[in-house]
ZATIBA-399127 format. One record per atom (N, C-alpha, C, O, CB): residue in three letters; x, y, z. Coordinates in steps of 0.05 Angstrom, whole numbers, plus 5000, padded with zeros to 4 digits. Glycine has a CB too. Layout:
N
alaXYZ/...
END
This chain:
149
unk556832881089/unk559033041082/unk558633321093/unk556233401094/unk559433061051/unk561133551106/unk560533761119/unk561733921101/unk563833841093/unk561233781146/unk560634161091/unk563234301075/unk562634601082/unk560834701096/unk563434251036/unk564534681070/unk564035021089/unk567035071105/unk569034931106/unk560935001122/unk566235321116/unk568835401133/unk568035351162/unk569835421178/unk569735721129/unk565835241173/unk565735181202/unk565234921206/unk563834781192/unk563635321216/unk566634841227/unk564534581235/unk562734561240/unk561834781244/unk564734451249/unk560834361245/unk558034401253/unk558434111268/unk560233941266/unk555234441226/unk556034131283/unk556133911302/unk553433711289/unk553133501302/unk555634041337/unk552433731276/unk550233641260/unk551133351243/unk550133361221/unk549533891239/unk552433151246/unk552832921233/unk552032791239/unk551132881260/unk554432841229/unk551132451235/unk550932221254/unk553932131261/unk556132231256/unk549231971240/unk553131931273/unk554731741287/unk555831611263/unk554231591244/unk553231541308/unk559031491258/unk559031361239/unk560531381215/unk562431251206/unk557231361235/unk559131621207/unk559531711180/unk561731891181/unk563131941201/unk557231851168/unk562131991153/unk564732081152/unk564332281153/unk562032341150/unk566332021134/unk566532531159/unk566332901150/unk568032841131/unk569232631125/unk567533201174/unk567733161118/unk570033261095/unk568933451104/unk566633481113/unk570433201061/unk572133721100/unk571333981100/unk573134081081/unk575433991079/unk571234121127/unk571934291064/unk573334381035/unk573734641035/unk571934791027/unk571834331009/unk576534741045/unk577734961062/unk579435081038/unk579934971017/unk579734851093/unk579935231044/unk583235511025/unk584235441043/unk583535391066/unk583435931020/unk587035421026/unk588835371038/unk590435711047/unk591935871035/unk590335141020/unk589235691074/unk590235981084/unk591435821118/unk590935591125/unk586836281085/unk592736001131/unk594335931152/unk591835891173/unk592035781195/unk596736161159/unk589735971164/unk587835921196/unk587035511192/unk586935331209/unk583336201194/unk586835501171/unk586135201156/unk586735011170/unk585634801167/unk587535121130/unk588735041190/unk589134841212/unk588134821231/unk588234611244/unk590834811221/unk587035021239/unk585235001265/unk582634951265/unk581334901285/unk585135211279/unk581534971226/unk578734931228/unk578934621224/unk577034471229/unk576835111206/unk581734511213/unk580934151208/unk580834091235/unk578733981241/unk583433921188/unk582734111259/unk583433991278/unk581333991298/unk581133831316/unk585634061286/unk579434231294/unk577034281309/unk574934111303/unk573733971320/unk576134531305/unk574334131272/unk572633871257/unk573733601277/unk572733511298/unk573733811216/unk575133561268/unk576433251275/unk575633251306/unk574233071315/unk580433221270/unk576533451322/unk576233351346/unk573433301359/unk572733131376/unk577633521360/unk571833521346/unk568433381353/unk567533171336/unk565533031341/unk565733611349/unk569533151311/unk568332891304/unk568932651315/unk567532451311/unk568732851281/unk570932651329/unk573532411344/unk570732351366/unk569632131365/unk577832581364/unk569832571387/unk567932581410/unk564432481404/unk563032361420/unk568132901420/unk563732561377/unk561832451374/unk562232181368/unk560132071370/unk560632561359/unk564331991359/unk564931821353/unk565931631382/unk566331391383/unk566531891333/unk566031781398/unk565731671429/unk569031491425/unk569431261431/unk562031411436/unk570831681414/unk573331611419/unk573831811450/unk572432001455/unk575531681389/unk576731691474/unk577231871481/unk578232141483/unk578032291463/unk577331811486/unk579532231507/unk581332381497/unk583732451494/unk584732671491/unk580932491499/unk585232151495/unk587732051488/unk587032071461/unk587932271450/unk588731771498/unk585431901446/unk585831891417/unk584632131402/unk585232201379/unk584631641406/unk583032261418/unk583132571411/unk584832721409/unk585432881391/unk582132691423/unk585332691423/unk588332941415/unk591632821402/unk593532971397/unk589533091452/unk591432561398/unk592132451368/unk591432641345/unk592732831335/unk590532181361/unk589032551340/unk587232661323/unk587132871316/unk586232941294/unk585532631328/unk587933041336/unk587733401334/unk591533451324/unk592133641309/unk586533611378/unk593033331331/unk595633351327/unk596333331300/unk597633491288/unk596833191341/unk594632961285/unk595132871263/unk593433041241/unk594233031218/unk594632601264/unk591333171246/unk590033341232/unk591133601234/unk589633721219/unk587533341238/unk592933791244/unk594734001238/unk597233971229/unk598434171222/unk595034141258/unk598333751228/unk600333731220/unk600033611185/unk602033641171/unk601833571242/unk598133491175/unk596633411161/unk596233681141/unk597233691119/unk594333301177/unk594933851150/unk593734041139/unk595534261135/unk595534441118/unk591434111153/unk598134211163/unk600234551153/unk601734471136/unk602934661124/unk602634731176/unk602534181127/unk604334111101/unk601934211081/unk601634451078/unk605333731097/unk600834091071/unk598534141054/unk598634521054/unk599334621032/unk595333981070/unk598134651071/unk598234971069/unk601434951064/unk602135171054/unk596935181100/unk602834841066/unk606235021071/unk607734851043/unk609734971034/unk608534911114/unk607334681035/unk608734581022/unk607834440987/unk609234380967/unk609634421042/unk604934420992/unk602934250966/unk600734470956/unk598834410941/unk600833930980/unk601134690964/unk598934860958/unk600235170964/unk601935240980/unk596034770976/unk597835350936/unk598735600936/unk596535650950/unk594835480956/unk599435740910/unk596435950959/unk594636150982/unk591536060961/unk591735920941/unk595936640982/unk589836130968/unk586636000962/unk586135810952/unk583735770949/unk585136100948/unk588435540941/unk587335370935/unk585835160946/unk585335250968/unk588535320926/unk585135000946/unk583134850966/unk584834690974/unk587134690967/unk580534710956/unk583634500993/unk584534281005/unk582834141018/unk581934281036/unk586134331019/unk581733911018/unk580333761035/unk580433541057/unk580733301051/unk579233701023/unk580233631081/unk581633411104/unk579533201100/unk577933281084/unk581933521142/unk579132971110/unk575932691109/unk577732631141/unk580232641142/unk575932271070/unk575932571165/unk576632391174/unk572932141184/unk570532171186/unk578832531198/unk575031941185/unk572231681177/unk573431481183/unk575931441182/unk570931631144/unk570631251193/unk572330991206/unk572630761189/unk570730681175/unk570730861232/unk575030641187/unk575130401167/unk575130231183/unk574430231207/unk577430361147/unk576030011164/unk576429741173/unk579029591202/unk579129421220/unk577129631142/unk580729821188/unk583029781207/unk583230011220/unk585530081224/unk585729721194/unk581130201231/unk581630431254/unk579830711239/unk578430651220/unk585630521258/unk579930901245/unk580131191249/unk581431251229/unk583631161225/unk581431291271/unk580331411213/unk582931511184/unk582731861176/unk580931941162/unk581831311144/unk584231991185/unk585032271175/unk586932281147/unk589132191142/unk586732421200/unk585132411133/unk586132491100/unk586532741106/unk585732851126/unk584032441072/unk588132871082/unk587633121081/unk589033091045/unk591032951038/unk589333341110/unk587333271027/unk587933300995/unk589433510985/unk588833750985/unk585433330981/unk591033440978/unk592133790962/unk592433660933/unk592433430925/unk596033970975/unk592633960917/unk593533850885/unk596033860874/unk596633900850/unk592233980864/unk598033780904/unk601133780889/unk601033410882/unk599333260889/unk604533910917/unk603133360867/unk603233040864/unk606133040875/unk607432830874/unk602832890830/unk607233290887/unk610033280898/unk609733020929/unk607633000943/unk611033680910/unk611632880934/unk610932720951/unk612632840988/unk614832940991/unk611932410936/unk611232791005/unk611232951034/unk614332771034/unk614632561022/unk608132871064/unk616332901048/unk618332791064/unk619132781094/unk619732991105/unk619932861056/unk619332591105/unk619032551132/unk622232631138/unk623832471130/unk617932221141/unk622732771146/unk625132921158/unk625932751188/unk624432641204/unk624033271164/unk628232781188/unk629332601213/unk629432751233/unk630132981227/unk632132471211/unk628932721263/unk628832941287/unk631633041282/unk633232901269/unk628132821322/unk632333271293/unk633133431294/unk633233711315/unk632133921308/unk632833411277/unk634533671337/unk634233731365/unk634234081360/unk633334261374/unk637033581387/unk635134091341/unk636334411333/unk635834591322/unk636634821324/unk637934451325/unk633534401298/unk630834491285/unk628834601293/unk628234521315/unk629734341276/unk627034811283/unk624234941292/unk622534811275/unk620134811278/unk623935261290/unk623734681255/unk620834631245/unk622034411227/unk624334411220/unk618934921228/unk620634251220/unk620733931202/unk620133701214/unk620433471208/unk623333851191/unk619233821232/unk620233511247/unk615333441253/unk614233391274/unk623633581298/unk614433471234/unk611633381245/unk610233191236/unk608033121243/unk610033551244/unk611933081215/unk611032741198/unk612532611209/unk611232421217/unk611432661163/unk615032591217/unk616732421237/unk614932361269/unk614832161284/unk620032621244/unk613532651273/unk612032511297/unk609232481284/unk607832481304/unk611932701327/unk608132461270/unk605532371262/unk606232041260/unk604431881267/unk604532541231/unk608231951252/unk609431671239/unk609331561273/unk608231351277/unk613331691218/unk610431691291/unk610231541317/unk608031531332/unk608331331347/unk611731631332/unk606331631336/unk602531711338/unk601331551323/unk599031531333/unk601332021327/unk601631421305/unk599831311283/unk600530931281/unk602530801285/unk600631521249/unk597930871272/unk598330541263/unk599930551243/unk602230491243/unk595930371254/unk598030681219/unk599030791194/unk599831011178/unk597931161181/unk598030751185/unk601331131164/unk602331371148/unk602331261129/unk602631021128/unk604731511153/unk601831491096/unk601831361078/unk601131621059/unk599931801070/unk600031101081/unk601831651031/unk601131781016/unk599631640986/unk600631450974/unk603331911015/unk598031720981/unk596231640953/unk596431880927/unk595132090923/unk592631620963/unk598731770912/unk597232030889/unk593831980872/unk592431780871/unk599932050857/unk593632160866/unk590332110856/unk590832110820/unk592732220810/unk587832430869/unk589032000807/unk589631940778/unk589032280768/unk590632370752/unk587231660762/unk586632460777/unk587332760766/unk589332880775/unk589633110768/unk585432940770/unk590532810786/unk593333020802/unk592633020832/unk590432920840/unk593533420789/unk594333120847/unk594433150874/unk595132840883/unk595732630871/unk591433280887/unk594932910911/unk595232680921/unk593132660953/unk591732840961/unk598632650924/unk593332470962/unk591932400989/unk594532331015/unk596132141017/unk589632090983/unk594232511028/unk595532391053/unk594332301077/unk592632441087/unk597132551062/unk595232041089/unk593231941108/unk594631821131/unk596831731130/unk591531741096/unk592631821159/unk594131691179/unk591831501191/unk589631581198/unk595431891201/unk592531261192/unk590831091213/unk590931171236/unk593031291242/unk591330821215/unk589131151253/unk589131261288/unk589430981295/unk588330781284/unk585931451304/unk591330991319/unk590530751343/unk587630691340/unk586030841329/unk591030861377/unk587230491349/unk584030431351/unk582430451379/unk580030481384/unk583630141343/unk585530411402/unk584530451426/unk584030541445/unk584430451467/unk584730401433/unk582130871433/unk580831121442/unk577831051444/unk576831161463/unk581231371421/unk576830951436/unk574030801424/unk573030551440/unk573530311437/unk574630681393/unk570830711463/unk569530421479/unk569130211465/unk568630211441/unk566830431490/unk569529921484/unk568629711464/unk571029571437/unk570929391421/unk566129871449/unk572929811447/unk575629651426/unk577629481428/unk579029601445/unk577229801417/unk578529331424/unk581029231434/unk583829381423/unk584029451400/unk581128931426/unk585929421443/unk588329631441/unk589529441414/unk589029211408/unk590929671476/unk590829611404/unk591629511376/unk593629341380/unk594629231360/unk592429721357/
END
């Protein structure tokens, strides 16, 4: 487990990160940064890297913009399952994310509609203390040695 406000490059192979951030506006650049050396030590490419860096800011600015007040925490996990690559990110609203329909005319709503097209899976978990978990499966087929999904 990594926690703190930096990434560190210090993990094995394998295993999972968590980083346990305030929810302040920089909060997206420190998950997507995590994620992305974690995606590389994980000897994904960098197609599914920058998935990864996309689904982890968009992940994390709902969580800052919509499920959380200014210092509350939040914790992104990304880690490999059974069925792929999995980016979480925690807040303590139990309000549930809404995927907004594109909208050519819009500046902004439209980043779970494209997370939903990037991803195997999308999905929300409320948690039994409150909050909830939001999550995306990654393609699998960034990762030597995989077969394309």
């Amino acid at each position: 487990m990594i926690t703190g406000n930096e990434p560190t490059q210090n993990f094995p192979l394998g295993e999972s990160v968590e980083l346990m951030i305030d929810s302040v506006p920089e909060s997206a650049k420190k998950v997507r940064d995590l994620v992305a050396l974690w995606c590389r030590y994980q000897g994904y490419g960098e197609e599914l890297t920058e998935v990864a860096r996309v689904v982890a800011t968009e992940l994390t600015t709902n969580a800052y913009r919509h499920a959380s007040v200014p210092g509350q925490s939040i914790l992104a996990r990304a880690y490999v399952s059974d069925v792929g690559p999995v980016i979480e990110v925690w807040d303590h609203s139990d309000e549930l994310p809404v995927v907004q329909p594109f909208d050519l005319a819009s500046e902004s709503g439209r980043g779970l509609a494209m997370v939903e097209l990037m991803v195997r899976r999308f999905g929300v978990d409320l948690l039994a203390g409150g909050g909830k978990c939001v999550y995306a499966v990654l393609p699998q087929s960034g990762r030597p040695g995989t077969a394309p999904c």
